[in-house]
C-alpha positions in Angstrom: -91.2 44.3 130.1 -91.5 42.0 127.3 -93.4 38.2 127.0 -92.9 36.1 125.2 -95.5 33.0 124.3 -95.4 30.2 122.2 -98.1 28.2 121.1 -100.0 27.0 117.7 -102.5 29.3 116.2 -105.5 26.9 115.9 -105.1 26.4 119.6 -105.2 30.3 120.4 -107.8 30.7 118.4 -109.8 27.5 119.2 -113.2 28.0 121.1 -112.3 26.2 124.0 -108.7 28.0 124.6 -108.4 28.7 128.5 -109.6 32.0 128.8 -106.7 32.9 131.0 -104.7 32.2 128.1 -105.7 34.9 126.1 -106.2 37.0 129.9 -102.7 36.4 130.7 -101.8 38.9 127.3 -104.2 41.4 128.2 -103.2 41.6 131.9 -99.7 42.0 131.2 -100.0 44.8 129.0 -102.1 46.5 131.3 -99.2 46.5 133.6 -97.3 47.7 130.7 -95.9 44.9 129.3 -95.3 44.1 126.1 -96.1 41.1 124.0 -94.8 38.7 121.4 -96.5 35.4 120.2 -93.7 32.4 118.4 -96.3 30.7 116.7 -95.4 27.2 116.6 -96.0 26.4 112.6 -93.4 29.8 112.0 -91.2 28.7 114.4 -90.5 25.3 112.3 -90.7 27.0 108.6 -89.0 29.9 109.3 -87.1 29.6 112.7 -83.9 32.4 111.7 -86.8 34.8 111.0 -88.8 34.1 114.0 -85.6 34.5 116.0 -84.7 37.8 114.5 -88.0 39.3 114.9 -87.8 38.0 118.6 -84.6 39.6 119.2 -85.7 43.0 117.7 -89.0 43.2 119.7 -86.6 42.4 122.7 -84.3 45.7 121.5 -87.8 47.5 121.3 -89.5 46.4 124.6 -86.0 47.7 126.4 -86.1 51.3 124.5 -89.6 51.4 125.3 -89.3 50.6 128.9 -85.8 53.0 129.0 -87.8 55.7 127.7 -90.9 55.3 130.2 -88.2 55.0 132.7 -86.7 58.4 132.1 -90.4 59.9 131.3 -92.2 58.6 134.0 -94.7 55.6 133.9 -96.9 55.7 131.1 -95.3 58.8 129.5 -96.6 57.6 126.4 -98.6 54.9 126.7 -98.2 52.0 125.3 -96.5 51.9 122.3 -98.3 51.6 118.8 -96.6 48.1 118.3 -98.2 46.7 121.4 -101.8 47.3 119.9 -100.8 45.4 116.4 -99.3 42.4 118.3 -102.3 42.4 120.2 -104.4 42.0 117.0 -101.9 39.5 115.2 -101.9 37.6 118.3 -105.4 37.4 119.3 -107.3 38.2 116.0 -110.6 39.2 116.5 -110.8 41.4 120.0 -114.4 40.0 121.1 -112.5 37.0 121.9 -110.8 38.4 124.5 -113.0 38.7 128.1 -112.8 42.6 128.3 -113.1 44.4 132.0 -115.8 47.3 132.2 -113.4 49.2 133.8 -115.8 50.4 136.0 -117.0 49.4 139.6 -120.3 48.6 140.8 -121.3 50.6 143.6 -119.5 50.6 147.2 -121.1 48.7 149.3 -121.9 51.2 152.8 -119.7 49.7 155.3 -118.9 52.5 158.0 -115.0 52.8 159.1 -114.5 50.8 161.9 -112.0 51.3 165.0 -110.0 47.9 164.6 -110.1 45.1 162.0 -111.5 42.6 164.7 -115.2 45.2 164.8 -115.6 44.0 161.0 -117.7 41.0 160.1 -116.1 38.5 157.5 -119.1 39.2 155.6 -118.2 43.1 155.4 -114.8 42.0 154.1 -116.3 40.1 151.9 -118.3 42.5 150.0 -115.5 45.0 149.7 -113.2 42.4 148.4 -116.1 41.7 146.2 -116.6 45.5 145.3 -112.8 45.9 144.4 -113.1 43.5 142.3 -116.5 44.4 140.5 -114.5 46.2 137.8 -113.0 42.7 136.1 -110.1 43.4 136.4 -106.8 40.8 137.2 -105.3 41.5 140.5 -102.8 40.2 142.6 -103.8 39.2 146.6 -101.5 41.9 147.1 -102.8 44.4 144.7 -106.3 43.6 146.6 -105.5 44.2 150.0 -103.7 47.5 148.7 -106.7 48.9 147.3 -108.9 47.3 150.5 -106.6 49.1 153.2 -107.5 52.7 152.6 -111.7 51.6 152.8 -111.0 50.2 155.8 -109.5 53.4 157.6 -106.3 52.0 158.0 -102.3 53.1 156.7 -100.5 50.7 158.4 -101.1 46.7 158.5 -99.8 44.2 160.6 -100.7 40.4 161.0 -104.4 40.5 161.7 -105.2 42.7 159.2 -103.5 40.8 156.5 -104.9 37.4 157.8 -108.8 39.1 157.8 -108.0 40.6 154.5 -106.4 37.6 153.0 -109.4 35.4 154.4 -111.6 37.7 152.6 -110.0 37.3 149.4 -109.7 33.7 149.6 -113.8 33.5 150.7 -114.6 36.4 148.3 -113.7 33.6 145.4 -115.9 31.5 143.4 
C-alpha cells in the first residue's frame, strides 16, 4: 500500500546509487504501491512537517487502496500523486532502468507429457523468455507465468524443484 524510504538526496541521485535502489520504487508501484521519500536533510530542518506530510500520504495511500478495493484492482490507476512523488523522488526519469514492457520471442519448446521429458536447458530458455520483458518478479511470480507454457494446471514437488532450478540457473 504505501512505502516509505529514507535516505539523503545526493545519495539517490549520485551516479553510483544501487540501481535496485531506485528499482525497488518503480517495482512497487507497479504492484500498485504507493511511494513516499523522508529525505534525510528535511527530516533534520523540518521534522513536524516531514511527519505531517508522512501521516497525510499514509491517510491517502489507505483511501486510495479503500477505493481500488471497492472498484476493483486498478479501477483508476494509479493515482496522480504517485506520478509527482515519483518525479520528486527520482528527478530526472532516465535514471531509472525502465522495462520494454515487451517480450522477446517464445522460444519453440513443444508441450511435453511430464516435467521429467523437459531438458534443463528448455526450462532455461522459458525462464529466460518470461523474463525478456525486464521486468522484477518474484520466484513465485515466475513459475506462475512458466506453468501454463509448460501444459500444466497443477504442480507438485518436481515441478517446482525443475522450475525453481531453472530460475536459479536462468540467472546471471
Amino acid at each position: 500500500m504505501l512505502a516509505i524510504e529514507c535516505d539523503g538526496a545526493s545519495y539517490h541521485s549520485s551516479p553510483t546509487a544501487r540501481d535496485r535502489d531506485r528499482l525497488r520504487q518503480a517495482q512497487l508501484e507497479n504492484l500498485g504501491w504507493r511511494f513516499h521519500r523522508i529525505w534525510s536533510t528535511d527530516w533534520f530542518m523540518r521534522k513536524d512537517e516531514e511527519v505531517r506530510r508522512a501521516v497525510e500520504t499514509f491517510h491517502k495511500a489507505v483511501e486510495y487502496a479503500d477505493h481500488k478495493d471497492l472498484n476493483g484492482a486498478g479501477a483508476d490507476g494509479p493515482p496522480a500523486a504517485t506520478s509527482s512523488a515519483r518525479k520528486e523522488a527520482i528527478g530526472n526519469s532516465s535514471q531509472v532502468p525502465q522495462s520494454t514492457g515487451h517480450r522477446k520471442p517464445r522460444p519453440y519448446i513443444p508441450r511435453k507429457a511430464t516435467i521429467d521429458d523437459y531438458s534443463s536447458n528448455e526450462l532455461v530458455e522459458l525462464v529466460r523468455w518470461v523474463i525478456s520483458d525486464g521486468q522484477l518478479r518474484t520466484d513465485e511470480q515466475i513459475m506462475e507465468e512458466i506453468l501454463p507454457e509448460l501444459g500444466f494446471s497443477r504442480r507438485g514437488v518436481r515441478i517446482e524443484t525443475a522450475i525453481r532450478d531453472a530460475i536459479r540457473r536462468s540467472l546471471p
